[in-house]
PDB file of N, CA, C and O in Angstrom:
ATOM      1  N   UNK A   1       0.810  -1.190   0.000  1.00  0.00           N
ATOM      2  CA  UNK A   1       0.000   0.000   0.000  1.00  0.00           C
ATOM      3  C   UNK A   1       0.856   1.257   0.000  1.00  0.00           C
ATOM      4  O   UNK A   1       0.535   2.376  -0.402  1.00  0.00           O
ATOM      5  N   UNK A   2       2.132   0.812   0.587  1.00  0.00           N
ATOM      6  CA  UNK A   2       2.907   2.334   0.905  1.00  0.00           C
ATOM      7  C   UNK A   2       3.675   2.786  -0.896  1.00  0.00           C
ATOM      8  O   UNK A   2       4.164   3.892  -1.125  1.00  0.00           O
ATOM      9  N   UNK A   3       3.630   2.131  -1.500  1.00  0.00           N
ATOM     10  CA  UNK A   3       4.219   1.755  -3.065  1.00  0.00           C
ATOM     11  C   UNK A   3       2.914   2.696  -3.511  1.00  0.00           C
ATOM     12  O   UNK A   3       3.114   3.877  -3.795  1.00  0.00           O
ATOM     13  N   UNK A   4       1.662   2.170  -3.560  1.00  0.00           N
ATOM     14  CA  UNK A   4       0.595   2.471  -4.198  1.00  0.00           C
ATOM     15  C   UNK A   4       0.453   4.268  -4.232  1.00  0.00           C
ATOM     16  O   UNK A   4       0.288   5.119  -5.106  1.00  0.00           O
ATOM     17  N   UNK A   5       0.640   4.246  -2.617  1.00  0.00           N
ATOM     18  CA  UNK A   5       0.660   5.876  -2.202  1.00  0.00           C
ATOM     19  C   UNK A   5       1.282   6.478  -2.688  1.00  0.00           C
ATOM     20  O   UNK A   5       0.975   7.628  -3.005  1.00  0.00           O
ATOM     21  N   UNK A   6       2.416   5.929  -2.942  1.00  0.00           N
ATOM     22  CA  UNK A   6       3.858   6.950  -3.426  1.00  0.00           C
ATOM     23  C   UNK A   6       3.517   7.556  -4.463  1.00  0.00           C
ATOM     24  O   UNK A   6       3.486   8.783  -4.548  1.00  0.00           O
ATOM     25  N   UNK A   7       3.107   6.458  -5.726  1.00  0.00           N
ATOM     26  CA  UNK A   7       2.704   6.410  -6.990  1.00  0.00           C
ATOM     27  C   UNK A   7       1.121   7.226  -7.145  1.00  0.00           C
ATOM     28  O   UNK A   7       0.364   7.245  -8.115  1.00  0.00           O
ATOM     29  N   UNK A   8       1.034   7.619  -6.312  1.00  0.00           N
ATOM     30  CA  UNK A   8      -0.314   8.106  -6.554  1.00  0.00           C
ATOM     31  C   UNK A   8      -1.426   7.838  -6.987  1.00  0.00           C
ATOM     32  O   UNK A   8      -2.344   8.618  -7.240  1.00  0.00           O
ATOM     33  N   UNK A   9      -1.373   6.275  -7.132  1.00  0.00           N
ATOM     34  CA  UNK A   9      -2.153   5.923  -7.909  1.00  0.00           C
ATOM     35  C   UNK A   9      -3.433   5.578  -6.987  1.00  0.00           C
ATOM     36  O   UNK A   9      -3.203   5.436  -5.786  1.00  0.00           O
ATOM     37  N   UNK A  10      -4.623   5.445  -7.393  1.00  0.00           N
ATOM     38  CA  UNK A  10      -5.603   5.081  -6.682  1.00  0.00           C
ATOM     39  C   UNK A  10      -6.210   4.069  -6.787  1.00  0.00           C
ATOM     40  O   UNK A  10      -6.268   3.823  -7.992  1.00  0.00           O
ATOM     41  N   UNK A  11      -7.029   2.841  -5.871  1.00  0.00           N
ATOM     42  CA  UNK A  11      -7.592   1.524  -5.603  1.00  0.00           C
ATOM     43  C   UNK A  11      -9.263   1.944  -6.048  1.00  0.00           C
ATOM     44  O   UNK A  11      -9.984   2.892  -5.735  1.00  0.00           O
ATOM     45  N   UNK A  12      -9.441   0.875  -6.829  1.00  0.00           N
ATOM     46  CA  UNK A  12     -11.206   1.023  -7.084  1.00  0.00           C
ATOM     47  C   UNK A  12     -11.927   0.381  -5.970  1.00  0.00           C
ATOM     48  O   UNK A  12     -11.390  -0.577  -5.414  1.00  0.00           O
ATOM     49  N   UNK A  13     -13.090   0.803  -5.577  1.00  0.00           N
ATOM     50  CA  UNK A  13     -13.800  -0.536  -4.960  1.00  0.00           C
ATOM     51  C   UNK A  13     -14.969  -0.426  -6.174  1.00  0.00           C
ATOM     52  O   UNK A  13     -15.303   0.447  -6.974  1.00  0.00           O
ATOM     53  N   UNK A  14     -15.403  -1.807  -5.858  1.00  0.00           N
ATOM     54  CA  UNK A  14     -16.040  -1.863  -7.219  1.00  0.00           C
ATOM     55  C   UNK A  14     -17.526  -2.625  -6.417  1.00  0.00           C
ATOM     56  O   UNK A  14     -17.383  -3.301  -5.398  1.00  0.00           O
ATOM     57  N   UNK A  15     -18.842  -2.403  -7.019  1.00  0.00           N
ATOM     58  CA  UNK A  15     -19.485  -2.954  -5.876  1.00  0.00           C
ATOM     59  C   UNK A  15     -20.040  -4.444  -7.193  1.00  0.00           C
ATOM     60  O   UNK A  15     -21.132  -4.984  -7.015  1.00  0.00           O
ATOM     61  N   UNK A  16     -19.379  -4.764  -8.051  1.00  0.00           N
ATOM     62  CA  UNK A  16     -20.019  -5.614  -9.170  1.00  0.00           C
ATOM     63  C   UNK A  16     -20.265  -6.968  -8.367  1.00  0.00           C
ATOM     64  O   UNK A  16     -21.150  -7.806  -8.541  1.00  0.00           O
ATOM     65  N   UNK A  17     -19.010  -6.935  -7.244  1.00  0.00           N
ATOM     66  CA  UNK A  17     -18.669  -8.136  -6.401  1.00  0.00           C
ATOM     67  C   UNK A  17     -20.001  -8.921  -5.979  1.00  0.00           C
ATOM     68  O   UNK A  17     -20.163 -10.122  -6.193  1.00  0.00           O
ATOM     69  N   UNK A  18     -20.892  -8.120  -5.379  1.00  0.00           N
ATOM     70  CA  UNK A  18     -22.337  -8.482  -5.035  1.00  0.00           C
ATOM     71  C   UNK A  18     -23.117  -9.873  -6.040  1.00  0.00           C
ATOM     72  O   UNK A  18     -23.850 -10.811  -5.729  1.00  0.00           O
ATOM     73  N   UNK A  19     -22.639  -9.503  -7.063  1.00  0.00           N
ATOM     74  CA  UNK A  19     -23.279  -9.965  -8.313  1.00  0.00           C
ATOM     75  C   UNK A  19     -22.854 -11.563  -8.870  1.00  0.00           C
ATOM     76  O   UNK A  19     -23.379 -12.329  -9.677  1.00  0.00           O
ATOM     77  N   UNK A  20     -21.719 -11.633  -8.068  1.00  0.00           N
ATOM     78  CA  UNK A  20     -20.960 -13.133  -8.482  1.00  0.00           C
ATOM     79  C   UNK A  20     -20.214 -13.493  -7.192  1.00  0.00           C
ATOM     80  O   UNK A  20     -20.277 -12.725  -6.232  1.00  0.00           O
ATOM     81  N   UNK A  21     -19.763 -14.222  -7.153  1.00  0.00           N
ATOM     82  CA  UNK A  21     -19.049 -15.253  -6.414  1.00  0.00           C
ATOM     83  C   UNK A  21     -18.384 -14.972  -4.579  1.00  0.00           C
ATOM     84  O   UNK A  21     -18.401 -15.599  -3.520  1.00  0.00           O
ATOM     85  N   UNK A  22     -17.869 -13.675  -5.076  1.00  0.00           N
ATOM     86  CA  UNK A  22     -17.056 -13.202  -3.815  1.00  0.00           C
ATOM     87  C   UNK A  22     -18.058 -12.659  -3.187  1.00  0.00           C
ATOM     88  O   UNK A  22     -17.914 -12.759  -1.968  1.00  0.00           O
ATOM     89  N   UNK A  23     -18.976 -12.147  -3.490  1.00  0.00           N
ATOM     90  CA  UNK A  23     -20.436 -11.934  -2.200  1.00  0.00           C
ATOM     91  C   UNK A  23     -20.198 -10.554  -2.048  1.00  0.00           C
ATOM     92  O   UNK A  23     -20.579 -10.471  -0.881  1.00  0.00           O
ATOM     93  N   UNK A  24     -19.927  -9.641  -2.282  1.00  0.00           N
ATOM     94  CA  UNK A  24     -19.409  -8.360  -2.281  1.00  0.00           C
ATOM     95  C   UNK A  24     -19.095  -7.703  -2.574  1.00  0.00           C
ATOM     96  O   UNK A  24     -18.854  -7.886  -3.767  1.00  0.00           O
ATOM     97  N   UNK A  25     -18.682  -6.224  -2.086  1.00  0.00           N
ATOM     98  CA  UNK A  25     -17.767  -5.245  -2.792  1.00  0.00           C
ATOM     99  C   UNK A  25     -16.630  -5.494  -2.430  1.00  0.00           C
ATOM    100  O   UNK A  25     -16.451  -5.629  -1.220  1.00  0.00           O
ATOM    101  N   UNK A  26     -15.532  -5.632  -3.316  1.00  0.00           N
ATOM    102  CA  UNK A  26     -14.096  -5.238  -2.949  1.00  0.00           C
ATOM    103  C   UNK A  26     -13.155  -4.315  -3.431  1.00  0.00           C
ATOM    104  O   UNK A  26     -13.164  -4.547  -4.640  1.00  0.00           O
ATOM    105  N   UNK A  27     -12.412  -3.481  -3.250  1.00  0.00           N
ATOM    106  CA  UNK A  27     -11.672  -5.271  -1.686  1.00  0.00           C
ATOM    107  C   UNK A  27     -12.191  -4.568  -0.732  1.00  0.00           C
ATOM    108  O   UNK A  27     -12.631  -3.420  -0.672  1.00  0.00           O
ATOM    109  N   UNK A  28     -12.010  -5.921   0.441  1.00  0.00           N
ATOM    110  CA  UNK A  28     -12.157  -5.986   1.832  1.00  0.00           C
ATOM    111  C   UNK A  28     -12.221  -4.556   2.624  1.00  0.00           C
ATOM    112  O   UNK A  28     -11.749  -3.447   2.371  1.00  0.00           O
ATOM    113  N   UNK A  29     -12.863  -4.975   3.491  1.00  0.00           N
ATOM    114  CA  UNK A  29     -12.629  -3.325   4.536  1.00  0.00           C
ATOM    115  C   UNK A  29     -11.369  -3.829   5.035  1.00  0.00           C
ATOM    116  O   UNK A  29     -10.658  -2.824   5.022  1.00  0.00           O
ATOM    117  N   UNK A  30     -10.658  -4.807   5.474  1.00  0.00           N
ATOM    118  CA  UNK A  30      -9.554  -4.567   6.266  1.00  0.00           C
ATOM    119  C   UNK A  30      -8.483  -3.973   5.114  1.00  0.00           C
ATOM    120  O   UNK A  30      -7.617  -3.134   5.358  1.00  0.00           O
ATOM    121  N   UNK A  31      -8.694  -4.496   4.007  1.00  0.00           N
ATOM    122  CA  UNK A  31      -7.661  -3.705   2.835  1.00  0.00           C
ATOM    123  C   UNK A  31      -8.011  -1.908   2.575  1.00  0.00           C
ATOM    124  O   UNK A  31      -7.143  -1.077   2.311  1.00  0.00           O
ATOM    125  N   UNK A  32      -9.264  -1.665   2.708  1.00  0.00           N
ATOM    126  CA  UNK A  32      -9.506  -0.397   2.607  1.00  0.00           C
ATOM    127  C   UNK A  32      -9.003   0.801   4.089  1.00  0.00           C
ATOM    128  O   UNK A  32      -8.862   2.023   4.108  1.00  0.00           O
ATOM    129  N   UNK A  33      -8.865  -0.159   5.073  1.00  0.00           N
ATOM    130  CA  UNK A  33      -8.425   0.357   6.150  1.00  0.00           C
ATOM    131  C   UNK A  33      -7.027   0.586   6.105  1.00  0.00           C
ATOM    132  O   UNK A  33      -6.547   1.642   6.514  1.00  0.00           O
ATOM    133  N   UNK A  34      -6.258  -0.447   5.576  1.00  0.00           N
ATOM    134  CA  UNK A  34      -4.691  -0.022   5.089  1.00  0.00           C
ATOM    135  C   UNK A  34      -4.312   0.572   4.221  1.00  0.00           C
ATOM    136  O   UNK A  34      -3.146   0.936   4.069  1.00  0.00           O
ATOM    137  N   UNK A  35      -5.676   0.882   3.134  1.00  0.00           N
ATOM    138  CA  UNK A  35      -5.402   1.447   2.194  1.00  0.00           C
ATOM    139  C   UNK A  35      -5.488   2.989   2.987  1.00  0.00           C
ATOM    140  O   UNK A  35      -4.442   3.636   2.940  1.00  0.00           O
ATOM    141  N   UNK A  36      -6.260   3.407   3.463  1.00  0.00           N
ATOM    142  CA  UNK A  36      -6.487   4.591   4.164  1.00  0.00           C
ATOM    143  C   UNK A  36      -5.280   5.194   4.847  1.00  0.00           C
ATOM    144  O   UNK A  36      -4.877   6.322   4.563  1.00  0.00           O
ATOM    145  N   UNK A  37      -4.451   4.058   6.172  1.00  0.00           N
ATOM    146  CA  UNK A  37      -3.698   4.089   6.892  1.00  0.00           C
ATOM    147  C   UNK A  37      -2.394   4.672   5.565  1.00  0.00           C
ATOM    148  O   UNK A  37      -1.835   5.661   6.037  1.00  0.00           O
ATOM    149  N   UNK A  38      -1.914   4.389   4.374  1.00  0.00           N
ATOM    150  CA  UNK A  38      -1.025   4.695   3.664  1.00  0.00           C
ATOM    151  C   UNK A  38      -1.086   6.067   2.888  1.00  0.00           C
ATOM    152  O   UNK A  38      -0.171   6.670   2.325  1.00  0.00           O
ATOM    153  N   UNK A  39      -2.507   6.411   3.024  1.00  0.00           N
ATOM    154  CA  UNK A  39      -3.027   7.677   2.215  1.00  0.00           C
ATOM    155  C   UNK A  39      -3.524   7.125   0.687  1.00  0.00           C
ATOM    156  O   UNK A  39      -3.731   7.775  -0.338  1.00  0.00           O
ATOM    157  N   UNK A  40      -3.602   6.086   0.870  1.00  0.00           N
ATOM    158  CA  UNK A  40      -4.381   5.448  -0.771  1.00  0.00           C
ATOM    159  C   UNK A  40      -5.537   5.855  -1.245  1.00  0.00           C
ATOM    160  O   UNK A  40      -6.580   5.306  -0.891  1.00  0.00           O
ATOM    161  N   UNK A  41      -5.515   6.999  -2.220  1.00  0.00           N
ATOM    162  CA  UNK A  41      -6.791   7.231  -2.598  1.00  0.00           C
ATOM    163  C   UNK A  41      -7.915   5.902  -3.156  1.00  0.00           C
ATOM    164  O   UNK A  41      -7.661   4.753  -3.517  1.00  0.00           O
ATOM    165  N   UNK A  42      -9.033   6.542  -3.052  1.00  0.00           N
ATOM    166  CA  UNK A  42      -9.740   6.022  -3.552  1.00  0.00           C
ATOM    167  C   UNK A  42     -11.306   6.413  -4.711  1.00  0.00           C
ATOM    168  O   UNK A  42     -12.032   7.407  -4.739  1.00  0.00           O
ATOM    169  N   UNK A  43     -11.327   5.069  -5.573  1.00  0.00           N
ATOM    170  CA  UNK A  43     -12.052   5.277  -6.789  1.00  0.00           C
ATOM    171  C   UNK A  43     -13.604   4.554  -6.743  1.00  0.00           C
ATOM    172  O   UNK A  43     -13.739   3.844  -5.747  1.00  0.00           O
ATOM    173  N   UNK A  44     -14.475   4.591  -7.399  1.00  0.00           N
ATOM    174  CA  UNK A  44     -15.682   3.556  -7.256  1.00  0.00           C
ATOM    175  C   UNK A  44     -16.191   3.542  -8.601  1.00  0.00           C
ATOM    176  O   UNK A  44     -16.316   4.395  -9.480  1.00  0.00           O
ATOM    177  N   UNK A  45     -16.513   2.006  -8.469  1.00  0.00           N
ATOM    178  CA  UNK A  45     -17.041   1.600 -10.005  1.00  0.00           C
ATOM    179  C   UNK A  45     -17.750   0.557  -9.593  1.00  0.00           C
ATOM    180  O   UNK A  45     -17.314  -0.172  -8.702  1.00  0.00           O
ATOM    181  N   UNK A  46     -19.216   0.293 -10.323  1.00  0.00           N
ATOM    182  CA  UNK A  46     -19.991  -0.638 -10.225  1.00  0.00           C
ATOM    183  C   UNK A  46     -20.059  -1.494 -11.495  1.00  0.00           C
ATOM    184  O   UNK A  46     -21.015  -2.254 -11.653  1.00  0.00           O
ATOM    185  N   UNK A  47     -18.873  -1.379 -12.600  1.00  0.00           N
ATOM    186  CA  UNK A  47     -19.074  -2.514 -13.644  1.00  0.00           C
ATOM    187  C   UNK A  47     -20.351  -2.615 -13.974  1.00  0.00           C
ATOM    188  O   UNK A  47     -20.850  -3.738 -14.034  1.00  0.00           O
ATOM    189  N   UNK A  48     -20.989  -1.665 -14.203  1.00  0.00           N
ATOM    190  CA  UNK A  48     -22.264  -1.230 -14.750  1.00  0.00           C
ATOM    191  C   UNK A  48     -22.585  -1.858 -16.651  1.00  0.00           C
ATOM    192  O   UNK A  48     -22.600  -1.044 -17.574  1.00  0.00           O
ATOM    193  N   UNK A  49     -22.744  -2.960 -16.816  1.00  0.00           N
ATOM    194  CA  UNK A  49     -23.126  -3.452 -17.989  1.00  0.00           C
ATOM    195  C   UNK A  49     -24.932  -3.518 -18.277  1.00  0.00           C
ATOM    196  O   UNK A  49     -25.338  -4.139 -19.260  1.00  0.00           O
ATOM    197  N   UNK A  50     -25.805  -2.906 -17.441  1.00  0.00           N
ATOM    198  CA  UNK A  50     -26.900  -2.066 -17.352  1.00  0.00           C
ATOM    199  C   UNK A  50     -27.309  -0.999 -16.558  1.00  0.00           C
ATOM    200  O   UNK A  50     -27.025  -0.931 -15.362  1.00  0.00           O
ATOM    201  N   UNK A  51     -28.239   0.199 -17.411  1.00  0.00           N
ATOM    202  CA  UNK A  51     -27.976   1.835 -16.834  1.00  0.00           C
ATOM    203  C   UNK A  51     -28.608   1.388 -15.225  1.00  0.00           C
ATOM    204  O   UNK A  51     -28.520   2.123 -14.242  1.00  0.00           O
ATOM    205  N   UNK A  52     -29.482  -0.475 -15.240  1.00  0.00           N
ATOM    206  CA  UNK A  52     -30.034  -0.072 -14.168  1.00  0.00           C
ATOM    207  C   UNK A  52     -28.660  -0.138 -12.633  1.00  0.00           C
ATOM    208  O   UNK A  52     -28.903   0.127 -11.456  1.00  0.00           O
ATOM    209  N   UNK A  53     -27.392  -0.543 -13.188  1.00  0.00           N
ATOM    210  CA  UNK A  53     -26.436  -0.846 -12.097  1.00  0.00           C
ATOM    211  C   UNK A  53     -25.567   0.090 -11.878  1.00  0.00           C
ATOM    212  O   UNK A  53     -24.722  -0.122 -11.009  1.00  0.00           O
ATOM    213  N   UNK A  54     -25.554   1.572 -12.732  1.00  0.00           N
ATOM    214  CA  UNK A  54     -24.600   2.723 -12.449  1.00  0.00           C
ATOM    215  C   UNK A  54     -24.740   3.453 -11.466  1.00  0.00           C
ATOM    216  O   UNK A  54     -25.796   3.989 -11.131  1.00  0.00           O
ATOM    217  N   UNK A  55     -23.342   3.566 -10.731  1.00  0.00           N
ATOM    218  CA  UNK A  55     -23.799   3.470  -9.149  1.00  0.00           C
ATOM    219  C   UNK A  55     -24.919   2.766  -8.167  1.00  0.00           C
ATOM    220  O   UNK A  55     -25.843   3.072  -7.414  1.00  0.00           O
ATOM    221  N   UNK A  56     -24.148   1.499  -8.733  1.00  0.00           N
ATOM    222  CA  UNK A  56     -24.972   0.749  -7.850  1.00  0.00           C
ATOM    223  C   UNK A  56     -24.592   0.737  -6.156  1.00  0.00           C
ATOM    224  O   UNK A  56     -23.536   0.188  -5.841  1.00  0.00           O
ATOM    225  N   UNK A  57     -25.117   1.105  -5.496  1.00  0.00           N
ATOM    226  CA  UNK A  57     -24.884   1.013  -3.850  1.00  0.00           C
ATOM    227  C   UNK A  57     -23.983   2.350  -3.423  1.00  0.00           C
ATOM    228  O   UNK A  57     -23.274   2.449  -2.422  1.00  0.00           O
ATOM    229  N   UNK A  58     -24.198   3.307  -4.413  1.00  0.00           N
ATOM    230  CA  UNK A  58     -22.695   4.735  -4.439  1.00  0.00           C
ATOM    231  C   UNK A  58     -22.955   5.055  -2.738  1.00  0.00           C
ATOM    232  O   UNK A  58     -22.068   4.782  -1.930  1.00  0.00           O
ATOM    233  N   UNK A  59     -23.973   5.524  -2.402  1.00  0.00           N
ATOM    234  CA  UNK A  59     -24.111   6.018  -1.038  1.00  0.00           C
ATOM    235  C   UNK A  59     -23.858   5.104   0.397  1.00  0.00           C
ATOM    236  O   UNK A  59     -23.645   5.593   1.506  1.00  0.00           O
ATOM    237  N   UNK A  60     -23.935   3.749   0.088  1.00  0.00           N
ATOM    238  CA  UNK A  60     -23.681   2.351   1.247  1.00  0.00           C
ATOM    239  C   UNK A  60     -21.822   3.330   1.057  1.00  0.00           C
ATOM    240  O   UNK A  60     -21.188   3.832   1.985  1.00  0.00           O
ATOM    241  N   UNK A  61     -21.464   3.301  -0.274  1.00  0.00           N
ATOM    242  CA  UNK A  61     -19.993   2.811  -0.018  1.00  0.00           C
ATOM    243  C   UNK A  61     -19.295   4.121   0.498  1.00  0.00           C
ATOM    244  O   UNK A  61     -18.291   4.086   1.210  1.00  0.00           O
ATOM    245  N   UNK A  62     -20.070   5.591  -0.030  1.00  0.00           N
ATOM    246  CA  UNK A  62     -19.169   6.366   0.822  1.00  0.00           C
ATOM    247  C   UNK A  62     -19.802   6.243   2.315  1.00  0.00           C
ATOM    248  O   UNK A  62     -19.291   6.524   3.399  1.00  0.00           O
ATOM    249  N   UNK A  63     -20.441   5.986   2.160  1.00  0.00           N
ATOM    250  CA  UNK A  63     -20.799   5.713   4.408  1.00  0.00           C
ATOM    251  C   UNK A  63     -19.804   4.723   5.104  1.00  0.00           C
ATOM    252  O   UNK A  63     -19.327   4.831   6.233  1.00  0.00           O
ATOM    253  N   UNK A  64     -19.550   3.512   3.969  1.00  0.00           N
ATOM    254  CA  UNK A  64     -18.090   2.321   4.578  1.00  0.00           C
ATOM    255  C   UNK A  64     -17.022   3.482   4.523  1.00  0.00           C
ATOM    256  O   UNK A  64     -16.293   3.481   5.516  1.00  0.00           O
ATOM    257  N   UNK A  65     -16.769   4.419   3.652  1.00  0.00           N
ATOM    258  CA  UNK A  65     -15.559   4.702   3.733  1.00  0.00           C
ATOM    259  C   UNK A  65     -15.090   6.024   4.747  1.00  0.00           C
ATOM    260  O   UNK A  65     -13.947   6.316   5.099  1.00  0.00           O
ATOM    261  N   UNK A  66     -16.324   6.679   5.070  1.00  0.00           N
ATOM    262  CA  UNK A  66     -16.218   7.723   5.527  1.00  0.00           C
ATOM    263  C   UNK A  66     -16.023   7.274   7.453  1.00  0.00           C
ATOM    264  O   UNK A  66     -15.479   7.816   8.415  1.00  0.00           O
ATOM    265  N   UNK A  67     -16.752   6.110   7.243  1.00  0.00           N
ATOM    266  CA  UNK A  67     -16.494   5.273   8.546  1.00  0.00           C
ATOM    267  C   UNK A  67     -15.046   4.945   8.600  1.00  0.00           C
ATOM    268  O   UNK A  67     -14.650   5.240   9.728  1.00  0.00           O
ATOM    269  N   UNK A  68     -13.793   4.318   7.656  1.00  0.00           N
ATOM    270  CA  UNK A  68     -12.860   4.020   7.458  1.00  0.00           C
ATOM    271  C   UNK A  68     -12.080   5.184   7.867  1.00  0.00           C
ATOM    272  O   UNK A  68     -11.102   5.075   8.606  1.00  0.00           O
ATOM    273  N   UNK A  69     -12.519   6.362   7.372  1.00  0.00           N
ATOM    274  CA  UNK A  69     -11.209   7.476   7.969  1.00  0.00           C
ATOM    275  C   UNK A  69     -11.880   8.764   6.256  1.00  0.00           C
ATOM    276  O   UNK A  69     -11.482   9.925   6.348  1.00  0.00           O
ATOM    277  N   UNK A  70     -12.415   8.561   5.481  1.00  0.00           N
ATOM    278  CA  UNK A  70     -11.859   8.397   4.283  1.00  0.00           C
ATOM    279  C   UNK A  70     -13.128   9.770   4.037  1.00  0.00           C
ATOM    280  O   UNK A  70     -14.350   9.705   4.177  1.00  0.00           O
ATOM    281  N   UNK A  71     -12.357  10.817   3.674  1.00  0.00           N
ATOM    282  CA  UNK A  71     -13.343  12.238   2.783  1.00  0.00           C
ATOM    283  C   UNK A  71     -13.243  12.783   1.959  1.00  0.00           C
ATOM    284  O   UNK A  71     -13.650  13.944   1.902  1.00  0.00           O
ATOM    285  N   UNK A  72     -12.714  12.232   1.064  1.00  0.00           N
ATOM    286  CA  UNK A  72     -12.823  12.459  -0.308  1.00  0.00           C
ATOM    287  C   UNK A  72     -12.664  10.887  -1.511  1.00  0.00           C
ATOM    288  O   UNK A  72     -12.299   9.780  -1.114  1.00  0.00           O
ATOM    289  N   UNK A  73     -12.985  11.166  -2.738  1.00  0.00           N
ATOM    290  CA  UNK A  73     -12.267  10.242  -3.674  1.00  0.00           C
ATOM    291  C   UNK A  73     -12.513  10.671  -4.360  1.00  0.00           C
ATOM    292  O   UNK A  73     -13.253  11.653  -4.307  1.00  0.00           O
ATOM    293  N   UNK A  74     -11.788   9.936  -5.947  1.00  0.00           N
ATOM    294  CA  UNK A  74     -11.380  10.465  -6.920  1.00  0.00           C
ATOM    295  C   UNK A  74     -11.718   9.664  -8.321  1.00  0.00           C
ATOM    296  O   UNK A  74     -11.586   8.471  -8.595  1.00  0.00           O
ATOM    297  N   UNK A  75     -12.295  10.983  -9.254  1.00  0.00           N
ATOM    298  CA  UNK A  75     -12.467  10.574 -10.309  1.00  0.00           C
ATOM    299  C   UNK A  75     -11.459  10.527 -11.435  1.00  0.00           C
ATOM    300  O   UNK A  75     -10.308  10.882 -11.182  1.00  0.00           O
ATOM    301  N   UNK A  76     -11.770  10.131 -12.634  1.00  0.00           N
ATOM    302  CA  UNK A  76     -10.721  10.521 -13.846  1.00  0.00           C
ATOM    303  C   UNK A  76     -11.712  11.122 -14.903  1.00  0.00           C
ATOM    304  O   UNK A  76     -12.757  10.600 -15.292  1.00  0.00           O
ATOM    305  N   UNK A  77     -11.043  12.626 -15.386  1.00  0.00           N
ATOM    306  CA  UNK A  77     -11.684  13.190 -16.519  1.00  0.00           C
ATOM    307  C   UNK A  77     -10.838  13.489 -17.287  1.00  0.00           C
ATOM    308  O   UNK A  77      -9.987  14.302 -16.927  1.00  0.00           O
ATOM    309  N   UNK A  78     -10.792  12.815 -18.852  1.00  0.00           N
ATOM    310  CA  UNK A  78      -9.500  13.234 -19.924  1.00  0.00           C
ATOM    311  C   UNK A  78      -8.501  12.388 -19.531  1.00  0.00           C
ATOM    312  O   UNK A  78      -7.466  12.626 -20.153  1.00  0.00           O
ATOM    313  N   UNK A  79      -8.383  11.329 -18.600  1.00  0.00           N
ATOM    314  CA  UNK A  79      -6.878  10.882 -18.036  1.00  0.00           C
ATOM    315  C   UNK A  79      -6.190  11.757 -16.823  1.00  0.00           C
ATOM    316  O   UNK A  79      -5.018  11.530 -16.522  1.00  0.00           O
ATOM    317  N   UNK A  80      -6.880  12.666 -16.202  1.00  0.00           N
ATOM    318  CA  UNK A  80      -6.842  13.642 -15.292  1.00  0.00           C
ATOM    319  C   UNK A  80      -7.905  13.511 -13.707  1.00  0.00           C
ATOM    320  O   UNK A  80      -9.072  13.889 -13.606  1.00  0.00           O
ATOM    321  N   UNK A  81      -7.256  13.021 -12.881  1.00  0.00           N
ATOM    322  CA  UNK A  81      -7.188  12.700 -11.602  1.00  0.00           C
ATOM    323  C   UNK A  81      -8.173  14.140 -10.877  1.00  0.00           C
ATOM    324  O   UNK A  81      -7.593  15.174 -10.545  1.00  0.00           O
ATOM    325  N   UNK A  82      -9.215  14.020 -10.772  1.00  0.00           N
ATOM    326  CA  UNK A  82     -10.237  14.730  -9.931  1.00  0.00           C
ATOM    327  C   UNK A  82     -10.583  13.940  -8.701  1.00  0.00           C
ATOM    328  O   UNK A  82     -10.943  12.793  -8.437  1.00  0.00           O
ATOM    329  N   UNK A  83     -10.239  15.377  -7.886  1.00  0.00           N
ATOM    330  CA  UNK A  83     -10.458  14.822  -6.516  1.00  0.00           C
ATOM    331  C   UNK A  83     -11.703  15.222  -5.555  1.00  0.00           C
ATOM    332  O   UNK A  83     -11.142  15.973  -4.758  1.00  0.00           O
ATOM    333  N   UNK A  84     -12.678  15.178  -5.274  1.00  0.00           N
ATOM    334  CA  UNK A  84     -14.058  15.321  -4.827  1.00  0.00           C
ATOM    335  C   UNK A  84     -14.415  14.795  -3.328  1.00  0.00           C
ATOM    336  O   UNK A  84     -14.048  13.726  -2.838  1.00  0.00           O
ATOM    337  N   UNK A  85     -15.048  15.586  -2.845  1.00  0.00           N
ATOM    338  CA  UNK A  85     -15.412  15.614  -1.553  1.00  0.00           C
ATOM    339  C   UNK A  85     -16.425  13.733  -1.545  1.00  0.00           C
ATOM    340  O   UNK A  85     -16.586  13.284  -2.680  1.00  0.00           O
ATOM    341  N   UNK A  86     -16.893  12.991  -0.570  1.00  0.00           N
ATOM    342  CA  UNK A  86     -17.548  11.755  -0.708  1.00  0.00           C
ATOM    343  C   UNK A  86     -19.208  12.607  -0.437  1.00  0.00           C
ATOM    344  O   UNK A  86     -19.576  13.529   0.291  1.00  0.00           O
ATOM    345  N   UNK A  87     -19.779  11.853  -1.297  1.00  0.00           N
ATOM    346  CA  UNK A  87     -21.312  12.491  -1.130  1.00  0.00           C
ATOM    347  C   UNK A  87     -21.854  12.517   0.217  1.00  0.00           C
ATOM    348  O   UNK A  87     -22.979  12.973   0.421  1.00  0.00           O
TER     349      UNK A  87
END
């Protein structure tokens, strides 16, 4: 995670997880908690392959994260890293 931070790069949670096998969104809260602890931003995507699943669960997940430590995340517009308050 401390690599990830450096690099600036940011972790998706994705909530598609629900939908197949792993029972959920991931990753894990204990990974999102270290992700936090390193300064790892964070992204959200619901793998939306119908309009009815875009943002699927958006408001559950900033409430997990805002519980985690976590007030902001980040979009991409153009290939350009926007950073936004959590709803």
């Amino acid at each position: 995670m401390q690599v990830i931070a450096e690099c600036g790069v940011a972790i998706e949670i994705n909530t598609s997880g629900k939908t197949k096998l792993s029972g959920g969104w991931y990753p894990a809260d204990a990974i999102l908690e270290r992700a936090h602890h390193f300064g790892v931003q964070v992204t959200f995507g619901s793998d939306a392959h119908k309009p009815s699943r875009v943002a699927d669960d958006l408001e559950e997940v900033a409430s997990r994260l805002r519980e985690i430590g976590y007030r902001e995340w980040v979009y991409y517009k153009n290939k350009q890293k926007q950073v936004v308050s959590l709803p």
